[in-house]
Each structure stands twice: as C-alpha cells, then as structure tokens.
C-alpha positions in Angstrom: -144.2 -89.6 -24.6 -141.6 -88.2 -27.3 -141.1 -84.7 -28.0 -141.0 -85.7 -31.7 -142.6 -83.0 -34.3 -143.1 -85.7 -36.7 -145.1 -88.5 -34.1 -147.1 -85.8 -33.1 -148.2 -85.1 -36.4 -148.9 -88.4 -37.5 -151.1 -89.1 -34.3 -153.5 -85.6 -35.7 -154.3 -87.6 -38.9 -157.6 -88.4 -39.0 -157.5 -92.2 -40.2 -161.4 -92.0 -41.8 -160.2 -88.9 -44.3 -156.7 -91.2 -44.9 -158.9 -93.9 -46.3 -161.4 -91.8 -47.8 -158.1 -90.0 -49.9 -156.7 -93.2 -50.9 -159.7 -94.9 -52.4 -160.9 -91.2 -54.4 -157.3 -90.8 -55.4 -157.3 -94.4 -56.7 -160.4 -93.9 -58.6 -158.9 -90.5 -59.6 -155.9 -91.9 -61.3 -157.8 -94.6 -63.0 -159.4 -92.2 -65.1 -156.9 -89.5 -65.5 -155.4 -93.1 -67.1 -158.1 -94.1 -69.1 -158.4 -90.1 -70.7 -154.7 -90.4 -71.3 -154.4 -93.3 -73.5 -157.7 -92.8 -75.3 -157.2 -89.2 -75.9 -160.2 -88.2 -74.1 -160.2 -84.4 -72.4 -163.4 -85.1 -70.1 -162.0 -88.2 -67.9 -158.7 -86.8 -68.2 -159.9 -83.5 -66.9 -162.0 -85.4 -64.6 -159.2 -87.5 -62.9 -157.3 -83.9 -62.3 -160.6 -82.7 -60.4 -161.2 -85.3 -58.4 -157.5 -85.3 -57.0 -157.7 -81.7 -56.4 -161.0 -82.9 -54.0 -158.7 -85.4 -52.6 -156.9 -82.2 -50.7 -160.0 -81.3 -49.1 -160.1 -81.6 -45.3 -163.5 -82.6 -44.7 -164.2 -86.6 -45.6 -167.8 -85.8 -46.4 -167.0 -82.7 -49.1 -164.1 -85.4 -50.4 -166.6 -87.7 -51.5 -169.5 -85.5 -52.6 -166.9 -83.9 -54.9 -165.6 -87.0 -56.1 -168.8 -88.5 -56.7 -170.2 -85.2 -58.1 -167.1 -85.0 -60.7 -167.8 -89.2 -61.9 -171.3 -88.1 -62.5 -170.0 -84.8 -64.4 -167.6 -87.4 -66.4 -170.3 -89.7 -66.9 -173.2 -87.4 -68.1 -170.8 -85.5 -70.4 -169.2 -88.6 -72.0 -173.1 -90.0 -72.1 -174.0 -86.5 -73.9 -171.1 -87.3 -76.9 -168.0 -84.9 -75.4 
C-alpha cells in the first residue's frame, strides 16, 4: 500500500461514469463540430450542453441529460431553427 494522494484518487473513480463521460463527451464534440462549421447555433449550443452534463456525478443523470439535449437538438433542427 502507498501513501500516494494521487493512487488513492485514481482508485475512487468510478470506471462505469469514466466510460459513460467519454462516449457523451465524444458525441458532445461531434456536434459542437458539426454547429461550428455549418454555422448552426442549436447543435453548437447543444454540443456545449451536453459537455456541461458530462460533469455530472451520477452516470444515470449523465445520460438522461445527454440524451435529453440530442432530442432538444433534434426536435428543434426538425422544427426549422
């Protein structure tokens, strides 16, 4: 056992909201890419959201925001915006 601040840190992360981060932040920058170089506010905007979810530190609120902002994207892009 070390008496190391940072291995004892690392060992607290939970590996489920690790993954769950990676794959909404990858999603996340795919369409804050996609708003930026077609000019569109919505999917721009919506990228921004769901990174700010990625901070949350429940998995299960992660992903409900996340999948509530690509329907918000999708309904408002749907609606002409």
């Amino acid at each position: 056992m070390t008496d190391d601040p940072l291995i004892g840190a690392l060992s607290k992360i939970n590996q489920n909201a690790l993954w769950a981060s990676c794959l909404w932040g990858a999603i996340a920058s795919g369409y804050w890419i996609y708003g930026w170089k077609q000019k569109a506010l919505i999917p721009c905007l919506g990228g921004f959201a769901m990174t700010a979810a990625c901070f949350l530190s429940s998995v299960l609120w992660m992903s409900l925001a996340s999948i509530a902002v690509m329907f918000a994207v999708w309904w408002l892009m749907k609606q002409g915006y």
